[in-house]
DSSP file (Angstrom, degrees, kcal/mol; ACC not computed):
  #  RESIDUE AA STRUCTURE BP1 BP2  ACC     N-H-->O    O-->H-N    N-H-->O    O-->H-N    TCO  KAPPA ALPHA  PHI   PSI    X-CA   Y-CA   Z-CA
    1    1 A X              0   0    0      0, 0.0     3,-0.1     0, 0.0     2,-0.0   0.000 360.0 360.0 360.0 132.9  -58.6  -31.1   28.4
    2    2 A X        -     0   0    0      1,-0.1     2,-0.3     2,-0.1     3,-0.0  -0.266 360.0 -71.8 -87.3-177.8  -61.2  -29.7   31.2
    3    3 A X        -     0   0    0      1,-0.1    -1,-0.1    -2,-0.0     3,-0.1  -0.461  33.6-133.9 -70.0 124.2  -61.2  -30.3   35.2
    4    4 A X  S    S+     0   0    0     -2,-0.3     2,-0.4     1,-0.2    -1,-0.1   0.979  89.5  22.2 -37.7 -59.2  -62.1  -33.7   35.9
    5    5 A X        -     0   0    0      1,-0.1    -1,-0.2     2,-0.1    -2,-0.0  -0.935  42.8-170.5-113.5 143.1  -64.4  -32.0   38.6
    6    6 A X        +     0   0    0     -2,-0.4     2,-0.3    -3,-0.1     5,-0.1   0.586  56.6 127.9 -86.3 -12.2  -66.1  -28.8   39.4
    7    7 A X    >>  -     0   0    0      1,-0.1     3,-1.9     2,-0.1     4,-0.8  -0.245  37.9-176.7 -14.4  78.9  -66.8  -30.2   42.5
    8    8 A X  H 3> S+     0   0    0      1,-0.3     4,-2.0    -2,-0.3    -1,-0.1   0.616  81.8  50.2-135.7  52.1  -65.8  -27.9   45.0
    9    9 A X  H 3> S+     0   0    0      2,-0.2     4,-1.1     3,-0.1    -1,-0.3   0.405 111.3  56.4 -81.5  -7.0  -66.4  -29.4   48.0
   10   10 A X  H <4 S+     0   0    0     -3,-1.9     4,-0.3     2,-0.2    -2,-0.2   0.548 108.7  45.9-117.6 -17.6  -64.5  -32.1   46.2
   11   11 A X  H  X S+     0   0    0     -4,-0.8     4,-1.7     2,-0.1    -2,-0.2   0.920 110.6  52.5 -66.0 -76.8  -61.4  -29.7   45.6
   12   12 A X  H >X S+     0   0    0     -4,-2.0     4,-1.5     1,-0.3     3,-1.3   0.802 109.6  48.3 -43.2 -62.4  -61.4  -28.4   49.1
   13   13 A X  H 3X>S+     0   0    0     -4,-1.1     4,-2.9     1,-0.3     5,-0.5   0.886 114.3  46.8 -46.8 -54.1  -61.3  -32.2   50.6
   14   14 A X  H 3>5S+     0   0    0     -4,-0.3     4,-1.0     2,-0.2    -1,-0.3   0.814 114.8  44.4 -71.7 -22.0  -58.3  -33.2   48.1
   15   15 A X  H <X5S+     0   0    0     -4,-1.7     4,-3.7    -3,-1.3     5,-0.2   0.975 116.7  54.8 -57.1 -71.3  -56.0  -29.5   49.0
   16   16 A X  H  X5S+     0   0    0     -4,-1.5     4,-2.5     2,-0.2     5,-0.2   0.814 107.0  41.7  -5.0 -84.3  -57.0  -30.4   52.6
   17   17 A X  H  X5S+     0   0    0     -4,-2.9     4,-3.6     1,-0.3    -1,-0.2   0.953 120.4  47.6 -69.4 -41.9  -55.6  -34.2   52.8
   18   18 A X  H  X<S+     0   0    0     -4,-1.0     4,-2.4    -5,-0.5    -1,-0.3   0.983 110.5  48.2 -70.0 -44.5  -52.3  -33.1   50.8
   19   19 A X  H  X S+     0   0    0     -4,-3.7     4,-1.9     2,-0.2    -2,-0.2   0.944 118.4  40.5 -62.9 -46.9  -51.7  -30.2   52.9
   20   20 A X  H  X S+     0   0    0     -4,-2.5     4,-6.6     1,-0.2    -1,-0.2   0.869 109.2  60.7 -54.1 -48.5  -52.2  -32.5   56.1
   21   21 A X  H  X S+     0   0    0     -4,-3.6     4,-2.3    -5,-0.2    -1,-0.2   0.997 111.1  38.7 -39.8 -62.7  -50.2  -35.4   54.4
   22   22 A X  H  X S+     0   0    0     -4,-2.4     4,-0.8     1,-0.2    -2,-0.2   0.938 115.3  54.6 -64.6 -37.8  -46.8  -32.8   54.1
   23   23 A X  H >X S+     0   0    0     -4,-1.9     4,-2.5    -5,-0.2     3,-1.0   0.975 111.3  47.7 -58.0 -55.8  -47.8  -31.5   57.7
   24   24 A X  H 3X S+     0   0    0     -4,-6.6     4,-2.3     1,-0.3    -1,-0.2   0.927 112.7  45.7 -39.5 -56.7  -47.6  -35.3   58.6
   25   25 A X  H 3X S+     0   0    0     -4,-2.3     4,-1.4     2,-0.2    -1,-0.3   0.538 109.0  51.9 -71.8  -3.4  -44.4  -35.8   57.0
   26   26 A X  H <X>S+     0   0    0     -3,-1.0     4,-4.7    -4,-0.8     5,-0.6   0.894 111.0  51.4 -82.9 -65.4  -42.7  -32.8   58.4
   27   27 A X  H >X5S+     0   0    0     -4,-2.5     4,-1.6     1,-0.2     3,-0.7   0.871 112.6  46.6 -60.0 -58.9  -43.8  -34.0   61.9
   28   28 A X  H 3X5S+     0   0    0     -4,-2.3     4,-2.0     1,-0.3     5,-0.3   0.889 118.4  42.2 -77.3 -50.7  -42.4  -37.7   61.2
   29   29 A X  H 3<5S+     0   0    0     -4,-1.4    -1,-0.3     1,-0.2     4,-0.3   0.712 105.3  56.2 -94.2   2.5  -39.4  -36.3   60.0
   30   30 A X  H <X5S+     0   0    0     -4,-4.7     4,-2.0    -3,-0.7    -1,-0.2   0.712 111.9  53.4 -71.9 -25.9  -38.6  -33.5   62.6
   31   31 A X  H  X<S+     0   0    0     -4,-1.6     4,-1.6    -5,-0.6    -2,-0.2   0.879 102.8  51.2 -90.6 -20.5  -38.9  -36.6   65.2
   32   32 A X  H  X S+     0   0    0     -4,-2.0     4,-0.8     2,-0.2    -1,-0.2   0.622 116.4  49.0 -87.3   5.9  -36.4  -38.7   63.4
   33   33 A X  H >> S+     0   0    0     -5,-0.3     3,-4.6    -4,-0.3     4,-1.1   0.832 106.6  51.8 -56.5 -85.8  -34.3  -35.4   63.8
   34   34 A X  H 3< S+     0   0    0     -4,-2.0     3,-0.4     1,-0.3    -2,-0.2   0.570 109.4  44.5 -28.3 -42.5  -34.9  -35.2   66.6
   35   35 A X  H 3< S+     0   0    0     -4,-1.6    -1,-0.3     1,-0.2    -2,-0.2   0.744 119.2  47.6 -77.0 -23.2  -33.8  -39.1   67.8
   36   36 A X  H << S+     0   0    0     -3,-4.6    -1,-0.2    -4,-0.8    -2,-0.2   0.610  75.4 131.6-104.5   1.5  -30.7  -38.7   65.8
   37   37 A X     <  -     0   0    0     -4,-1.1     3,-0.1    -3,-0.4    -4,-0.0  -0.294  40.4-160.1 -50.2 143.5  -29.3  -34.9   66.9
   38   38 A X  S    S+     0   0    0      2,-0.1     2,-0.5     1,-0.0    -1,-0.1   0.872  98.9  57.4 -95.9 -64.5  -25.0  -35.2   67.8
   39   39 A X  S    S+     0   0    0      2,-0.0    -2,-0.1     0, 0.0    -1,-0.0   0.101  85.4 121.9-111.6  18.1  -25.9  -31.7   69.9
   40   40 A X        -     0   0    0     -2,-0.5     2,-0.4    -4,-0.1    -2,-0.1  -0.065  69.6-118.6 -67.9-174.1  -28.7  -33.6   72.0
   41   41 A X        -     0   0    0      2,-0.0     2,-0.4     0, 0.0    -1,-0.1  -0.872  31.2-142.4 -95.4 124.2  -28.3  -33.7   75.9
   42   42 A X        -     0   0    0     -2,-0.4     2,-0.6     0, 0.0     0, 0.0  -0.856   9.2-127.4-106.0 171.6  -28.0  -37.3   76.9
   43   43 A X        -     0   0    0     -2,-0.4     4,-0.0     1,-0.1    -2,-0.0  -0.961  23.6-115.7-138.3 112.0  -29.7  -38.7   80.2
   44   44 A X        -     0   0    0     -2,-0.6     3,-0.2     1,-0.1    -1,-0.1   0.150  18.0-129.6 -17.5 139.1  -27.8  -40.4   82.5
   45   45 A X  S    S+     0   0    0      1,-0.3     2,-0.7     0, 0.0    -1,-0.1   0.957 106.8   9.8 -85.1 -66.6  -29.1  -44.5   82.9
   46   46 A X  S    S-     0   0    0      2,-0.0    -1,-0.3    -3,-0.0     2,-0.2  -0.897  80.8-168.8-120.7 118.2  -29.2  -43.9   86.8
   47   47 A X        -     0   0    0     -2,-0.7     2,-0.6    -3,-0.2    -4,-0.0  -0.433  22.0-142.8 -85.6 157.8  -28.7  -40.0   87.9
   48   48 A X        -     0   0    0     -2,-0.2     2,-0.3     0, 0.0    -2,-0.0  -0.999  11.3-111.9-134.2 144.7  -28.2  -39.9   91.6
   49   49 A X        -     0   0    0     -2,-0.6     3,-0.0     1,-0.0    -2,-0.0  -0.574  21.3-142.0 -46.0 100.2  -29.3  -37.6   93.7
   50   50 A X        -     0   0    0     -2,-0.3     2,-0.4     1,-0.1    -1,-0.0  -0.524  36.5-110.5 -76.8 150.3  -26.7  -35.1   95.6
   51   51 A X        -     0   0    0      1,-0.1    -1,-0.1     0, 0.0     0, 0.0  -0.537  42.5 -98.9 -73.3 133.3  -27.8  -34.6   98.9
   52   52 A X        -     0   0    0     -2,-0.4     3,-0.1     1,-0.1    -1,-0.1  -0.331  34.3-117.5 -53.2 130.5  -29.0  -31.0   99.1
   53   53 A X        -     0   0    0      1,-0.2     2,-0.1    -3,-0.0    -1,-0.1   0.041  43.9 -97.5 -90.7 157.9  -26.3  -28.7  100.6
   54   54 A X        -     0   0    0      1,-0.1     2,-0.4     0, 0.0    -1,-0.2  -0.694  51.7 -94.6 -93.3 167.3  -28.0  -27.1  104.2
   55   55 A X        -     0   0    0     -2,-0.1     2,-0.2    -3,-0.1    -1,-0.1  -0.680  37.3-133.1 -87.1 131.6  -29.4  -23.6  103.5
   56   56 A X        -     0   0    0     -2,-0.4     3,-0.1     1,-0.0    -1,-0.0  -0.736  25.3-107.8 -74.4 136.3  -27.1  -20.6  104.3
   57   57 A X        -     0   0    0     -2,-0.2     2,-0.4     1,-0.2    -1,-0.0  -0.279  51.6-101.3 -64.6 155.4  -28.5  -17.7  106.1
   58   58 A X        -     0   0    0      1,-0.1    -1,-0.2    -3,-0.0    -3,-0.0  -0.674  30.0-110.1-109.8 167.5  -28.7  -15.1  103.7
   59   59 A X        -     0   0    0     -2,-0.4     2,-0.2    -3,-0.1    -1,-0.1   0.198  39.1-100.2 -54.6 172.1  -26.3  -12.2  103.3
   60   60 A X        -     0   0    0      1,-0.1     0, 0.0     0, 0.0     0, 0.0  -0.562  56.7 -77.9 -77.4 163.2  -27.3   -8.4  104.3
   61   61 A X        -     0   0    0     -2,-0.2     2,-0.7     1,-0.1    -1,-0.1   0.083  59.1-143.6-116.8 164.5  -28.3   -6.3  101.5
   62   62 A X        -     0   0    0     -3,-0.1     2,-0.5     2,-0.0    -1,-0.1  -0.968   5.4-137.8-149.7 115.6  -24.3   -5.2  100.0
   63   63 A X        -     0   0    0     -2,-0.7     3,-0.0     3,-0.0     0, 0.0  -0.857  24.6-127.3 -69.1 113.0  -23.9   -1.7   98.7
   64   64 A X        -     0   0    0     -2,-0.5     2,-0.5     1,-0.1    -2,-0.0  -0.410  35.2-101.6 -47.6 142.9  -21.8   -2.0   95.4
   65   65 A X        -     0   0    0      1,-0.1     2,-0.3    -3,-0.0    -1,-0.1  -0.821  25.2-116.7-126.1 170.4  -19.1    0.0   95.5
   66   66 A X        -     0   0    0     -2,-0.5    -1,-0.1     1,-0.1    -3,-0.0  -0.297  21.6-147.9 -98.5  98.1  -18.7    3.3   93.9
   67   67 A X        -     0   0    0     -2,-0.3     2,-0.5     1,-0.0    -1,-0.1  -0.302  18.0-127.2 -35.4 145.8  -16.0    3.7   91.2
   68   68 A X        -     0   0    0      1,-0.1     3,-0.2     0, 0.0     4,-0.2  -0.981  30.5-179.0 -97.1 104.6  -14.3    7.2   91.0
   69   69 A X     >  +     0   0    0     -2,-0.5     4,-1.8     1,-0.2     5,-0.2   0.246  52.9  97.4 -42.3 -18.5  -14.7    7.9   87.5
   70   70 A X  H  > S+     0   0    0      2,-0.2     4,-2.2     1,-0.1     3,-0.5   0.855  78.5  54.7 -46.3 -54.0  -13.1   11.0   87.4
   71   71 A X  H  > S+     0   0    0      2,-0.2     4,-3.7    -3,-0.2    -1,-0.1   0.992 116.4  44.7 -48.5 -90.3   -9.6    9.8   86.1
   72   72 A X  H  > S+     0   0    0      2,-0.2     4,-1.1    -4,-0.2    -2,-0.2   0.635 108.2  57.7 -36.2 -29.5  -11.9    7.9   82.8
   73   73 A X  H  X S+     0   0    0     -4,-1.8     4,-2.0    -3,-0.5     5,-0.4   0.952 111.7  44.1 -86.4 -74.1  -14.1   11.2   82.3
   74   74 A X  H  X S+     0   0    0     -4,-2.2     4,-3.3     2,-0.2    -2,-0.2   0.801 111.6  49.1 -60.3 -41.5  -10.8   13.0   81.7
   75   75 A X  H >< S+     0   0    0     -4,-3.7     3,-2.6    -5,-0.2    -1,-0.2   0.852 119.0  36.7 -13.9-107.5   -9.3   10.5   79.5
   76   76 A X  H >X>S+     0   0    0     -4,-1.1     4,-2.8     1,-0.3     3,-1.6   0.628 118.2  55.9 -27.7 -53.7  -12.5   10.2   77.1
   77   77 A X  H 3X5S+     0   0    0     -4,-2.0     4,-2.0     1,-0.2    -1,-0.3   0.931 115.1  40.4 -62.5 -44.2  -12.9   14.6   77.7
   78   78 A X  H <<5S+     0   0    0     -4,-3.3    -1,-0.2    -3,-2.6    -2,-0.2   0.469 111.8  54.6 -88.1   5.6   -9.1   14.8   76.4
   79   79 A X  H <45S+     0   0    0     -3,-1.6     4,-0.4     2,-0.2    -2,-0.2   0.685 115.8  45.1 -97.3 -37.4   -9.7   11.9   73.3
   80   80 A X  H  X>S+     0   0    0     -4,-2.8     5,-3.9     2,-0.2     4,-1.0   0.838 111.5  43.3 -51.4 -57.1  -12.4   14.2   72.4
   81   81 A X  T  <<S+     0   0    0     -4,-2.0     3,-0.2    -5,-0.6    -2,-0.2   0.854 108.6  65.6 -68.6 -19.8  -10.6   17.7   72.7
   82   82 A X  T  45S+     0   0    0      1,-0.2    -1,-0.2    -4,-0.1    -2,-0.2   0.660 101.0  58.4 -48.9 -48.0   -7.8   15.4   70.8
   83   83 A X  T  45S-     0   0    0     -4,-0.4    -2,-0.2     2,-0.1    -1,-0.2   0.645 118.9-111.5 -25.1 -58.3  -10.5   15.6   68.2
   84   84 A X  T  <5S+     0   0    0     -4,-1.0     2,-0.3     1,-0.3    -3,-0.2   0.591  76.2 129.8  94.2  14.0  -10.8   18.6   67.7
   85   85 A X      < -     0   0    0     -5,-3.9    -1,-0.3     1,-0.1    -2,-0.1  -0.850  53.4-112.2 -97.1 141.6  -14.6   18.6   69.5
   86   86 A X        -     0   0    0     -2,-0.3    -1,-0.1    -3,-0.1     3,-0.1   0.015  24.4-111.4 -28.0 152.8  -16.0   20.6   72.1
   87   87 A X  S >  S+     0   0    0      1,-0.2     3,-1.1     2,-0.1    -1,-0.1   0.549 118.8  55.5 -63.3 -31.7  -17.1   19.6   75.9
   88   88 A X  T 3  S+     0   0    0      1,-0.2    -1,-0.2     3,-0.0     3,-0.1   0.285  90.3  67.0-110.2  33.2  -20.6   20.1   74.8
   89   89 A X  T 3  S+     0   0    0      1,-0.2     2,-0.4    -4,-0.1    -1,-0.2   0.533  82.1  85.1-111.3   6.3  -20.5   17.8   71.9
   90   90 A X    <   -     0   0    0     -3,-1.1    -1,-0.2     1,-0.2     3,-0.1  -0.985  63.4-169.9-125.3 103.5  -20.1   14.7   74.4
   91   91 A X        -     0   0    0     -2,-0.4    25,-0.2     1,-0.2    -1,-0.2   0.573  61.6  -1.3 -50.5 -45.4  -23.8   14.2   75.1
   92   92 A X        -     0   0    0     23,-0.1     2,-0.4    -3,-0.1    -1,-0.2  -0.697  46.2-154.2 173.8 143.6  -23.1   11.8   78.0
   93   93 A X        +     0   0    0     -2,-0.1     2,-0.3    -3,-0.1   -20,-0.1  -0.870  41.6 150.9-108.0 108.6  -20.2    9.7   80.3
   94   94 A X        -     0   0    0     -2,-0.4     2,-0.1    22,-0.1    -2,-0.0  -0.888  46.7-119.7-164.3 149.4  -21.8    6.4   81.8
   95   95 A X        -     0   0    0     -2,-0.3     2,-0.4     1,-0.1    -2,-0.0  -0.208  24.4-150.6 -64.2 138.1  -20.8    3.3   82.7
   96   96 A X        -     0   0    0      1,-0.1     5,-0.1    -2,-0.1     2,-0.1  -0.864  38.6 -90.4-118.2 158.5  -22.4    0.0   80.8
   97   97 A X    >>  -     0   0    0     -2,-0.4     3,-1.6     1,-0.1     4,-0.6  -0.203  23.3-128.4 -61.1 128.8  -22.7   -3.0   82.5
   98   98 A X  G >4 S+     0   0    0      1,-0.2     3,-1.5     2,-0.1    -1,-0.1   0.960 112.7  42.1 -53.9 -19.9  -19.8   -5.6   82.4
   99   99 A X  G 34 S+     0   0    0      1,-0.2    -1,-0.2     2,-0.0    -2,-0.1   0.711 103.5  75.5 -90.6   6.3  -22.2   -8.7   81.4
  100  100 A X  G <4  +     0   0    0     -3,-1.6     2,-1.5     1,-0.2     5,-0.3   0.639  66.9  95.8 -70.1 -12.1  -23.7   -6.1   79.2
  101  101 A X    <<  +     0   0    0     -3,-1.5    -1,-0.2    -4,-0.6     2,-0.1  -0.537  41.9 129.4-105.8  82.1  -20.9   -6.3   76.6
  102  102 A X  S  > S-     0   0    0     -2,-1.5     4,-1.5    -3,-0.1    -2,-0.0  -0.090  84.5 -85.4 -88.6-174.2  -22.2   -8.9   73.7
  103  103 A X  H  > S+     0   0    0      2,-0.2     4,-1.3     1,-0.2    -2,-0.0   0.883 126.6  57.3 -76.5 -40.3  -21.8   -7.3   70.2
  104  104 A X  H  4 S+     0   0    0      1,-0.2    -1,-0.2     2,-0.2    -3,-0.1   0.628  96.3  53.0 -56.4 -34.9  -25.2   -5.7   70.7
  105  105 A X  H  > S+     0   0    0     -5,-0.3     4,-2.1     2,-0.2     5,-0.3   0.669 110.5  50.3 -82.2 -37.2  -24.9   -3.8   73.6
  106  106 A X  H  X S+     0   0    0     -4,-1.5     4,-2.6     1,-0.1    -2,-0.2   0.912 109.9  51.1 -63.3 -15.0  -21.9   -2.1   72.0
  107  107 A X  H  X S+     0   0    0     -4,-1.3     4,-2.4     2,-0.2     5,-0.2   0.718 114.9  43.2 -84.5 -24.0  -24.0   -1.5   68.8
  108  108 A X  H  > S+     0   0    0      2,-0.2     4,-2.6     3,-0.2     3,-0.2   0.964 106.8  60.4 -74.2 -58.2  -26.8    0.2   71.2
  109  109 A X  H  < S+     0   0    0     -4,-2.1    -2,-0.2     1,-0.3     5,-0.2   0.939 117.3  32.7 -46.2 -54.9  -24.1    2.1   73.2
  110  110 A X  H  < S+     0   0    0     -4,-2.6    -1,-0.3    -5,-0.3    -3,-0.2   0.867 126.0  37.8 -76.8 -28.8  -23.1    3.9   69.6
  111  111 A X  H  < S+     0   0    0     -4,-2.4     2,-0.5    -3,-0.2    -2,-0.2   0.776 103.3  68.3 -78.6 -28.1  -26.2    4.1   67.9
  112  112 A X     <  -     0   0    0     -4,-2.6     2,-1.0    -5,-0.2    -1,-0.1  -0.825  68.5-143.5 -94.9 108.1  -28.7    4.9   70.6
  113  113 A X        -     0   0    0     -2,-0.5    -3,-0.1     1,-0.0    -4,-0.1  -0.592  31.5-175.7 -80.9  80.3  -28.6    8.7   72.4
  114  114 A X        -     0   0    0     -2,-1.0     2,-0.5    -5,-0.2    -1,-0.0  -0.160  26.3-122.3 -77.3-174.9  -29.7    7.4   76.4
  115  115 A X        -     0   0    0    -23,-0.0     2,-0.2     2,-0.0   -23,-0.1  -0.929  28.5-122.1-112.8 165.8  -30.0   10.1   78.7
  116  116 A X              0   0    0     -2,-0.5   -22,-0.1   -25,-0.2   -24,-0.0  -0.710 360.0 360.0-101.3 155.0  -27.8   10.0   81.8
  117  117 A X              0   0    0     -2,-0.2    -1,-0.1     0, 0.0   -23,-0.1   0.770 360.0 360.0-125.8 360.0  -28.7    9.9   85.2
């Protein structure tokens, strides 16, 4: 049995309207997702306003202040020599940020050689 048609302007149209159809149905059912998600947000029937807190002057510039590391470098210098490694095998001693420490930033801190400054 041959192609009904050779048409194929007559092809294109009918690939067209089916691809658009499943695009259709994707969009109709990503929106009854959407109305029926457990992990939605729900919106308050009437939110009231808080009255806005008055603006505080704001602070002066803050210096962080500066750990002495020294104490931690000797640790880490004697867990190495513990080792059996050299002082010039430790490439570099620096502090990573505390909100820095997800699983990812430890996986950078051991794979990745930064330079220190």
């Amino acid at each position: 049995m041959g192609p009904v048609t050779t048409n194929p302007w007559l092809i294109a149209l009918i690939n067209m309207t089916i691809v658009f159809g499943v695009l259709a149905c994707l969009g109709v059912l990503m929106k009854i997702i959407y109305m029926v998600d457990p992990t939605r947000q729900k919106k308050t029937a009437n939110p009231v306003a808080a009255p806005a807190p008055a603006a505080a002057p704001a602070p002066a510039a803050v210096a962080a202040p500066v750990q002495d590391d020294s104490e931690i470098i000797a640790v880490i210098a004697a867990a190495v020599a513990a080792l059996g490694h050299s002082a010039e095998e430790i490439a570099c001693v620096r502090r990573l940020p505390e909100a820095g420490w997800t699983q990812n930033a430890r996986i950078e801190a051991i794979s990745v050689r930064k330079e220190c400054f």
